[in-house]
TORVO-666424 format. One line per 4 residues: number of its first residue (from 1); their letters; for each residue x, y, z of C-alpha. Coordinates in nm, 3 decimals, padded with zeros to 5 digits. Each point is the difference from the previous one (the first is absolute). Last residue first. Layout:
# TORVO-666424
NUM	A	X:Y:Z; ...
# end
This chain:
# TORVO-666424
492	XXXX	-01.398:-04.273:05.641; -00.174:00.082:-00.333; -00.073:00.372:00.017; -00.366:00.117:00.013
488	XXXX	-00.137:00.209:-00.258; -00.115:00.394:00.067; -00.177:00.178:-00.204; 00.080:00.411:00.125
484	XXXX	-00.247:00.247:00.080; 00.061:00.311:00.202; -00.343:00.192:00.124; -00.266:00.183:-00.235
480	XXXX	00.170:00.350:00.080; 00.369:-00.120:00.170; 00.069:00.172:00.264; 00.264:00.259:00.171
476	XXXX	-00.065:00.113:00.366; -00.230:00.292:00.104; -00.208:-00.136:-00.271; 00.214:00.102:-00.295
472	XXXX	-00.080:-00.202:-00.318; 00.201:-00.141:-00.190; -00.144:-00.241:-00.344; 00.257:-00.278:-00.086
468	XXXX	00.004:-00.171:-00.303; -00.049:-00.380:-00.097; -00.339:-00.088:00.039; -00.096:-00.096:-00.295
464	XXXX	00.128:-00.345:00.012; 00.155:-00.057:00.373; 00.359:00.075:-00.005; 00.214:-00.298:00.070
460	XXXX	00.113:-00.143:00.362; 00.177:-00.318:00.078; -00.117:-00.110:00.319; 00.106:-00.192:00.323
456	XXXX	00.389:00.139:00.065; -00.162:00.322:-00.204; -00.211:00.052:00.324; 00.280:-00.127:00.277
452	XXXX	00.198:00.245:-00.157; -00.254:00.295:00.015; -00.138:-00.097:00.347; 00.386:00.024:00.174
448	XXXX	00.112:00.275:-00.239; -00.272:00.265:00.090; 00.046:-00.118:00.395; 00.365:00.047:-00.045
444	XXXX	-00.045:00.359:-00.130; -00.270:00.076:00.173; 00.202:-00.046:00.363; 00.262:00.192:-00.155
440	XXXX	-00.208:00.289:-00.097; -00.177:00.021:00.363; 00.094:00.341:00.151; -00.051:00.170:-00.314
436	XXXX	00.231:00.282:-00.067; -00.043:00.267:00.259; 00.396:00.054:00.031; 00.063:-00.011:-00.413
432	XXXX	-00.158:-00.187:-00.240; -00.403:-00.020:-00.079; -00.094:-00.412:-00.024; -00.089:00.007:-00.365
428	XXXX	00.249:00.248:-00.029; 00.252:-00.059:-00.280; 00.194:00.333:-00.168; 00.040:00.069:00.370
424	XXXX	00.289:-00.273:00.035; 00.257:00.129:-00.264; 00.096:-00.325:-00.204; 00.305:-00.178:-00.033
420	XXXX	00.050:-00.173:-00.287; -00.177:-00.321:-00.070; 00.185:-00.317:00.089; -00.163:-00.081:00.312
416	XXXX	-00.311:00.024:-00.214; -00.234:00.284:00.050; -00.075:00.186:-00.354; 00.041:-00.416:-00.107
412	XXXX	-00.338:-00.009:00.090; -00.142:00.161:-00.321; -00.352:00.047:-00.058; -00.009:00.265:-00.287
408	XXXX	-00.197:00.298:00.105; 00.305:00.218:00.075; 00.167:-00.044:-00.300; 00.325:00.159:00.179
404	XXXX	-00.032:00.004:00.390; 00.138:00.344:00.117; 00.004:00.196:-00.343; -00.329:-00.133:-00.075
400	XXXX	-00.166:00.105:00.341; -00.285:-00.260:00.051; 00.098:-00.115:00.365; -00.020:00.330:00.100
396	XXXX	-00.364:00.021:-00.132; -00.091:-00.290:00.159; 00.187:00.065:00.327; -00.201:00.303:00.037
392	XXXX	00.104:00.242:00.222; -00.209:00.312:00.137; 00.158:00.283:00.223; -00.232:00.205:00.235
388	XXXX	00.214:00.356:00.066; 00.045:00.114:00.379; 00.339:00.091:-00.041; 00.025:00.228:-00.337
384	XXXX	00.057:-00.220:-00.354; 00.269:00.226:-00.195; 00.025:-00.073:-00.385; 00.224:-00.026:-00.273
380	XXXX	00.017:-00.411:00.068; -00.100:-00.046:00.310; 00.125:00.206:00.283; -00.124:-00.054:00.370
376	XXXX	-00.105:00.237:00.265; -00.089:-00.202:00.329; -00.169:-00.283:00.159; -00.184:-00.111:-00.304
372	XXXX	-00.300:-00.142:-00.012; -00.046:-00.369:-00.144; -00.178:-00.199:-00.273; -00.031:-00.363:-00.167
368	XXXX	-00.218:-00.114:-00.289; 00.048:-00.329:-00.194; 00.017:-00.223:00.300; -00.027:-00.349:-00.121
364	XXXX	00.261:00.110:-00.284; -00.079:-00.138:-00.342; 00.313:00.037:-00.245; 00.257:00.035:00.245
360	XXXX	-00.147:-00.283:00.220; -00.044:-00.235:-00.288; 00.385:00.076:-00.041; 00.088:-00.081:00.391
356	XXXX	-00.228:-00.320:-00.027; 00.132:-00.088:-00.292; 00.427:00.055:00.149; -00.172:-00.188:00.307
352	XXXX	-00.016:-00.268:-00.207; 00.336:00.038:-00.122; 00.118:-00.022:00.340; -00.146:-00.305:00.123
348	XXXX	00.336:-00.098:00.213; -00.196:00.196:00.289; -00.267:-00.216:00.016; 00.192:-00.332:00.022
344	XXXX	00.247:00.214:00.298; -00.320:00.017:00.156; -00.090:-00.315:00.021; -00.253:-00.124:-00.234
340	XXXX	-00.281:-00.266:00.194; -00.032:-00.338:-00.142; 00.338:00.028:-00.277; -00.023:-00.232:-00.271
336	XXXX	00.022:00.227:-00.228; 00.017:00.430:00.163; 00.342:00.028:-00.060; 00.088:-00.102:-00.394
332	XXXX	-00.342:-00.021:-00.112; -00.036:00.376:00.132; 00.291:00.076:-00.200; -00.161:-00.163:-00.336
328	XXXX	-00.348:00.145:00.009; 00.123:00.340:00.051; 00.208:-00.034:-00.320; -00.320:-00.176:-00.161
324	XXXX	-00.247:00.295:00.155; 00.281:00.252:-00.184; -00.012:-00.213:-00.346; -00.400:00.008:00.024
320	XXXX	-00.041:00.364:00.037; -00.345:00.027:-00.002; -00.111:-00.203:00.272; 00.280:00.157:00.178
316	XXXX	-00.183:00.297:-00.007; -00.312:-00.139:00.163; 00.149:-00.179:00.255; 00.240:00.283:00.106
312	XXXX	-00.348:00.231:-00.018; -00.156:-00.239:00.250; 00.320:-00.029:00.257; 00.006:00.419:00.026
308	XXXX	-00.365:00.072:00.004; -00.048:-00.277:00.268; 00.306:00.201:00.156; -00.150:00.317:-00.001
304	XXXX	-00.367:-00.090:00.091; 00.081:-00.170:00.331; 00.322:00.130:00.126; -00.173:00.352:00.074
300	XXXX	-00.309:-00.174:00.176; 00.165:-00.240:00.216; 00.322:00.198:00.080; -00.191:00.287:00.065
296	XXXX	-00.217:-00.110:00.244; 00.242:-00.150:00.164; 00.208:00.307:00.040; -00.334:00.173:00.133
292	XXXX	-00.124:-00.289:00.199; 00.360:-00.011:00.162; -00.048:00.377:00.077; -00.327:-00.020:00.184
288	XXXX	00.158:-00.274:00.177; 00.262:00.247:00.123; 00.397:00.062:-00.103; 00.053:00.230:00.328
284	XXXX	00.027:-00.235:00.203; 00.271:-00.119:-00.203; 00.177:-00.349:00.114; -00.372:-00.162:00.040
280	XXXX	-00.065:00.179:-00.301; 00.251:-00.080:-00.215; -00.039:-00.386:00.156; -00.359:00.038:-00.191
276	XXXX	00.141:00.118:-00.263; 00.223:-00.321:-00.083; -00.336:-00.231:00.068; -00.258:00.214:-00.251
272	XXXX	00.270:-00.064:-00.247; -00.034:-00.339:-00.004; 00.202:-00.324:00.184; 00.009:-00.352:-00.106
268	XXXX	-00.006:-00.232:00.260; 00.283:-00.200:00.026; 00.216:00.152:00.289; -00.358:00.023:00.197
264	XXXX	-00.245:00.262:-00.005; -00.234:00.055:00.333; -00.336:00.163:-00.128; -00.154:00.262:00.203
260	XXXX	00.123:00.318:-00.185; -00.043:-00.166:-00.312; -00.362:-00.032:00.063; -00.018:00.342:00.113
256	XXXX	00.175:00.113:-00.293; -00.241:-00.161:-00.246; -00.313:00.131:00.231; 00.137:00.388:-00.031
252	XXXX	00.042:-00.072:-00.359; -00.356:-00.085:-00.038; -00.127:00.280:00.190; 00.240:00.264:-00.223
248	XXXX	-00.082:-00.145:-00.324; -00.365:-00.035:00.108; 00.024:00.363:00.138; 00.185:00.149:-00.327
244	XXXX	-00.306:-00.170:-00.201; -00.272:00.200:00.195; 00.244:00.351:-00.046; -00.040:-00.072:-00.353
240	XXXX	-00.367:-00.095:-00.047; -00.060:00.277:00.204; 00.263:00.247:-00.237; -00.212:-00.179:-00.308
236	XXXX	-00.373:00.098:00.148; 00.065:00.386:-00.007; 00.074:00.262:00.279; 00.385:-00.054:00.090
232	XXXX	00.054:00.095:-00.339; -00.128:00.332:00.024; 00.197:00.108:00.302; 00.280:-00.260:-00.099
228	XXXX	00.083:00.234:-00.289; 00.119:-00.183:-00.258; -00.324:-00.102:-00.072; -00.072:00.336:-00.215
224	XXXX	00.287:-00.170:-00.237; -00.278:-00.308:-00.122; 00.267:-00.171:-00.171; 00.275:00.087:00.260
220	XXXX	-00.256:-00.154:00.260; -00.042:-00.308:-00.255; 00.350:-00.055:-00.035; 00.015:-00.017:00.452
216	XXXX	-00.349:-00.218:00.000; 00.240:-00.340:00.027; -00.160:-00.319:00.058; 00.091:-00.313:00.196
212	XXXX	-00.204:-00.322:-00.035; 00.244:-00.225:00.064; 00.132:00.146:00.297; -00.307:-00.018:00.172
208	XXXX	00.037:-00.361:00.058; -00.254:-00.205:-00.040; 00.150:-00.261:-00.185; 00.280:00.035:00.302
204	XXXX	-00.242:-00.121:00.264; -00.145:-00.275:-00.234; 00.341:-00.141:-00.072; -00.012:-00.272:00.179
200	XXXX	00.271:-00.314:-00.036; 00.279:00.290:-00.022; 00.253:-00.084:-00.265; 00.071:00.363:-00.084
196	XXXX	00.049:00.038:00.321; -00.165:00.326:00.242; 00.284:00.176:00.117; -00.068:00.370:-00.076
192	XXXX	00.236:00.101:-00.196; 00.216:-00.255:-00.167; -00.314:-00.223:00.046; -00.298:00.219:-00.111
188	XXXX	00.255:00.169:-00.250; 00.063:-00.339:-00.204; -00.334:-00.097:-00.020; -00.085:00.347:-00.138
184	XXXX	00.269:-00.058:-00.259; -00.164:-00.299:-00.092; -00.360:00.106:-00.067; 00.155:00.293:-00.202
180	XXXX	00.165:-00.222:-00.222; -00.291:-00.226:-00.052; -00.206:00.322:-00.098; 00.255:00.159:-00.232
176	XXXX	00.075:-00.306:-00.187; -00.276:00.023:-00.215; -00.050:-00.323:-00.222; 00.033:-00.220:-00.294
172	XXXX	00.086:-00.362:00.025; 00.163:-00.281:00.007; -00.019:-00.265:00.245; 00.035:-00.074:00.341
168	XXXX	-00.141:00.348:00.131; 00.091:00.269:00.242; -00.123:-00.068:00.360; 00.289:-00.229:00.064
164	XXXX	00.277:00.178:-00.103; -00.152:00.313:00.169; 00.026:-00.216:00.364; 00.377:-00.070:-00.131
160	XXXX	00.058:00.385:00.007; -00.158:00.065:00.336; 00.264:-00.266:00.138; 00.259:00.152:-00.195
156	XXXX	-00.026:00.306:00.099; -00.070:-00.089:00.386; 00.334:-00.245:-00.007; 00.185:00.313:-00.157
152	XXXX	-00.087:00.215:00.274; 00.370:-00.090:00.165; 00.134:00.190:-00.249; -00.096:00.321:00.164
148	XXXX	00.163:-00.066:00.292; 00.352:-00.070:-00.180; -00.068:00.323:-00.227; -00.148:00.256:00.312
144	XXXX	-00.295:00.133:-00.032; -00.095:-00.029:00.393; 00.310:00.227:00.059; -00.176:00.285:-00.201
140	XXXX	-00.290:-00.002:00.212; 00.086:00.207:00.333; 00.248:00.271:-00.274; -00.331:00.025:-00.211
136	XXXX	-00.236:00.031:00.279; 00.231:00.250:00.166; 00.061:00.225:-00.370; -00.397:-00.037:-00.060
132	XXXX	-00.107:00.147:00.314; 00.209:00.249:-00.013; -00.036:00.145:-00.332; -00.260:-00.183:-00.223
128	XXXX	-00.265:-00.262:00.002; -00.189:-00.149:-00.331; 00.217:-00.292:-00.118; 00.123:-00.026:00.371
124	XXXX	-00.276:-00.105:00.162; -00.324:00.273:00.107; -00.198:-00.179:-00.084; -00.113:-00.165:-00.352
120	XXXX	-00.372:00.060:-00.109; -00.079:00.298:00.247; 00.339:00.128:-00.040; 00.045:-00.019:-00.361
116	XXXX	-00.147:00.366:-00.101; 00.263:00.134:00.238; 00.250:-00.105:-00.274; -00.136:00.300:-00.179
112	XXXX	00.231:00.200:00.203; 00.303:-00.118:-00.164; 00.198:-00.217:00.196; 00.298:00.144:00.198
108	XXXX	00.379:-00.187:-00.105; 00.137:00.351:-00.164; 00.210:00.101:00.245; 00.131:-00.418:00.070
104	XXXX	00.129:00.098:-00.355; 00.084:-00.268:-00.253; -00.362:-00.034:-00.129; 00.003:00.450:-00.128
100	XXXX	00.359:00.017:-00.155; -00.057:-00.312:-00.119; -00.313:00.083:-00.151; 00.249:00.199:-00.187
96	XXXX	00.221:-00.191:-00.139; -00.268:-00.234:-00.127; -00.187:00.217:-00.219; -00.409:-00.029:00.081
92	XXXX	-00.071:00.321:00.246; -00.392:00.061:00.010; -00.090:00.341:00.139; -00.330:00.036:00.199
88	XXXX	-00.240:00.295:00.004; -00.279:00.026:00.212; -00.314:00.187:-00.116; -00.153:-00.317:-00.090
84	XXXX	00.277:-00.272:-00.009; 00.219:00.196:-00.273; 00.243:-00.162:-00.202; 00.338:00.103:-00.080
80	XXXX	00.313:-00.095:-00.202; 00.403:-00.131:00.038; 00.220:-00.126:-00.234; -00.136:00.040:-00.349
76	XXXX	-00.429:00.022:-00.011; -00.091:-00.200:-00.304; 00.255:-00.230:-00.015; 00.024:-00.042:00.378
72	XXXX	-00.351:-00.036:00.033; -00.049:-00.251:-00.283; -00.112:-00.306:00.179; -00.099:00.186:00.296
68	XXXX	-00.288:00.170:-00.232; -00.194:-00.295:-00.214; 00.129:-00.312:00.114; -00.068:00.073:00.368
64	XXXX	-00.243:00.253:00.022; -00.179:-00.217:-00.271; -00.294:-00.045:00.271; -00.098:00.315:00.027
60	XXXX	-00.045:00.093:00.406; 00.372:00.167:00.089; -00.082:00.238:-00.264; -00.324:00.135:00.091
56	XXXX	00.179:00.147:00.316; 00.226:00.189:-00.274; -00.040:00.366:00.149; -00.382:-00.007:00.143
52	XXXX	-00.021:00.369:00.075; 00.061:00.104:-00.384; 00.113:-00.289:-00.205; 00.360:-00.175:-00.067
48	XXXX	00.114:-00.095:-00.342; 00.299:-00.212:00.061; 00.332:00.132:00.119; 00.225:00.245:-00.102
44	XXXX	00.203:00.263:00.262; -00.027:00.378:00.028; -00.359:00.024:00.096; 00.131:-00.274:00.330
40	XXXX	00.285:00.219:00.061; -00.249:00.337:00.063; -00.266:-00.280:00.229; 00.304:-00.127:00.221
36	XXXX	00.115:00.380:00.074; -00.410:00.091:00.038; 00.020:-00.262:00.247; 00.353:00.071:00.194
32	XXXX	-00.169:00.358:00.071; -00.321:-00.145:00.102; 00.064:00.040:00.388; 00.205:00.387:-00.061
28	XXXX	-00.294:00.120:-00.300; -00.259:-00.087:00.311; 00.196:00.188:00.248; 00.029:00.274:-00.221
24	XXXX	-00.371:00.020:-00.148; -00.072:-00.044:00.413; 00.201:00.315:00.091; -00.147:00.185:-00.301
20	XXXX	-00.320:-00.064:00.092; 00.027:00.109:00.373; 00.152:00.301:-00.114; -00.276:00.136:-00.231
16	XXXX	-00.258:-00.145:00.272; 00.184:00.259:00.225; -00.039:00.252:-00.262; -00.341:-00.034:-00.043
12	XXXX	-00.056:00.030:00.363; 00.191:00.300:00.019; 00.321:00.027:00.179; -00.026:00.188:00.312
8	XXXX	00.356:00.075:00.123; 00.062:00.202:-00.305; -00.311:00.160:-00.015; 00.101:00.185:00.364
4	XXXX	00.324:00.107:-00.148; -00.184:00.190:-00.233; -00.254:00.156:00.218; -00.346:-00.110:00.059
# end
């Protein structure tokens, strides 16, 4: 064999030389912008992480809460890491510069683990991104309008009279968490799907899959070998999942049949399910399988948030006896002698929304938010590359001493008209920015609706021993042993 002759037969050693180095190089290329991710995430602080697992075992201790997010801007300054196995994630907590990140319709994809919500909530527009989530958002806006919105108030009063009744005629000690949650669920069977809160039977809607709603998504983090739908797919939670998803879906699909086939008339009171349904019909496009989705979402999302939201008002106020007598004496001023509130009644209770804003700040329902950025962004001293998960958590933010002085003292004057202006992502119990929640108005008047009408019938004190406040991060924020308040009806 001559020279030239060897080099135009490569050995077969050297071709597997080649071959090895062409894949090394391809694989370095794909998992370039990971080992870039993985160098920051050495660089930054964050709680003790562990080989393979990361912080998984984190998410699962029950002081999470009080114990870590509590201090995490103390501990950490203004920006830190945490790894979800192998994954790292950056959390961002100053103000400024989640703005940078909530402002920008670049930045509006949901991190990847929202994926872990699809079997529980859809594919709606908590846990959709990109196109899908820009037309649903721009087809649904319109329904969240103020002067439509408003016209819920007959539902949120209704449901709230119904808890009036239930609770008892004399005084006594209980948890408000349950009774809460029963009403907010009467609220969304009506706003949403159009079942009244005054129905004669109820039996359909006692059985109603809605109420018995689980999330597996903490438990997949938890268990971080689940995250990978090839294992999870194999054990008895993702069938008890994907089981519960059809219910949800099946019993949707009979709600919006129903509506479908029902003629409303200038008095009947109209639900969500109606206003997407004429989406549709409008929007071919803007399918049934879509409406389930967005309704799905709406039931389940607005459940456990805003029963979080009304019970820790309760509780706190219960505590703070001179701000449950200011409440006490604006909703006297609109809400006596007046059947059903108006909305112009509900909006005049600004100082109880001033509470609810404050209990808010101190307790978000949705501790834990996160989203991937569209492209390179600085925070702080550092550069985040495209591609990068970003975590927020509203209870952390909400704890920054130089943004809310005395952070754990329950102070509602933080939001009176009076207070100074203040920057809008240093309060994000409904996110901020273009993929803020959809609904925050709509809680808003609901939350002020069943409050008033509450301390309109009760005085609330703290119950004996019971008087502080145990969080605990189940997805959304909880109270460990519930919310307990003695409550002692008001002489009318």
């Amino acid at each position: 064999m001559t020279f030239f002759q060897a080099l135009e037969k490569p050995s077969a050693v050297e071709l597997y030389t080649y071959l090895m180095l062409l894949l090394v190089s391809v694989l370095l290329y794909v998992l370039s912008d990971y080992f870039k991710k993985c160098i920051l995430a050495f660089r930054l602080p964050g709680p003790k992480a562990y080989p393979v697992i990361g912080n998984c075992l984190e998410i699962a201790r029950n002081d999470l809460i009080s114990r870590e997010m509590s201090q995490a801007y103390k501990n950490y300054g203004p920006i830190a890491r945490i790894w979800i196995s192998v994954f790292p994630m950056f959390v961002v907590f100053e103000p400024n510069d989640l703005k940078i990140i909530l402002s920008s319709k670049k930045h509006t994809n949901k991190s990847l683990f929202y994926k872990l919500l699809h079997n529980f909530l859809g594919r709606g527009l908590i846990t959709s991104s990109g196109h899908k989530w820009s037309t649903h958002r721009k087809l649904i806006q319109p329904t969240f309008n103020i002067q439509i919105l408003e016209k819920f108030i007959e539902t949120f009063a209704d449901s709230a009279g119904s808890l009036i009744e239930k609770l008892p005629k004399e005084e006594t000690v209980l948890n408000v968490t349950e009774y809460v949650n029963n009403c907010v669920l009467d609220i969304l069977n009506e706003a949403v799907l159009g079942v009244p809160v005054k129905a004669t039977d109820k039996s359909e809607m006692e059985k109603s899959p809605f109420r018995q709603g689980k999330v597996v998504a903490q438990y997949r983090i938890t268990h971080p070998w689940l995250l990978f739908n090839s294992i999870y797919k194999m054990t008895d939670a993702a069938s008890a999942e994907l089981n519960q998803k059809k219910q949800l879906d099946e019993f949707s699909r009979k709600m919006i049949q129903r509506r479908r086939e029902k003629t409303l008339t200038a008095t009947d009171r109209r639900c969500l399910l109606d206003f997407m349904i004429e989406i549709s019909n409008e929007n071919p496009d803007f399918t049934d399988e879509d409406i389930i989705d967005e309704a799905c979402t709406f039931m389940l999302a607005g459940q456990d948030s805003v029963g979080a939201a009304i019970a820790f008002t309760l509780f706190l106020l219960a505590r703070h006896q001179e701000h449950q007598a200011r409440c006490y004496e604006e909703i006297r001023q609109q809400l006596d002698g007046a059947k059903m509130p108006s909305a112009l009644n509900i909006r005049n209770l600004r100082y109880l929304e001033a509470c609810i804003k404050e209990s808010l700040r101190l307790y978000p329902s949705v501790p834990m938010m996160a989203r991937k950025i569209g492209e390179d962004v600085r925070v702080d001293k550092y550069n985040l590359p495209a591609g990068t998960e970003i975590l927020i958590l509203p209870y952390a933010t909400h704890r920054i001493e130089h943004v809310y002085p005395d952070p754990e003292r329950f102070d509602p004057d933080r939001f009176a008209d009076t207070a100074p202006h203040q920057n809008p992502y240093a309060f994000l119990p409904f996110s901020a920015g273009p993929r803020n929640c959809i609904g925050y108005k709509f809680a808003y008047i609901e939350m002020k609706t069943v409050v008033g009408r509450i301390l309109q019938h009760y005085h609330l004190q703290p119950a004996p021993g019971k008087e502080e406040v145990e969080p605990i991060f189940r997805m959304t924020l909880r109270a460990r042993g519930g919310l307990w308040v003695k409550l002692t009806p008001r002489q009318q």
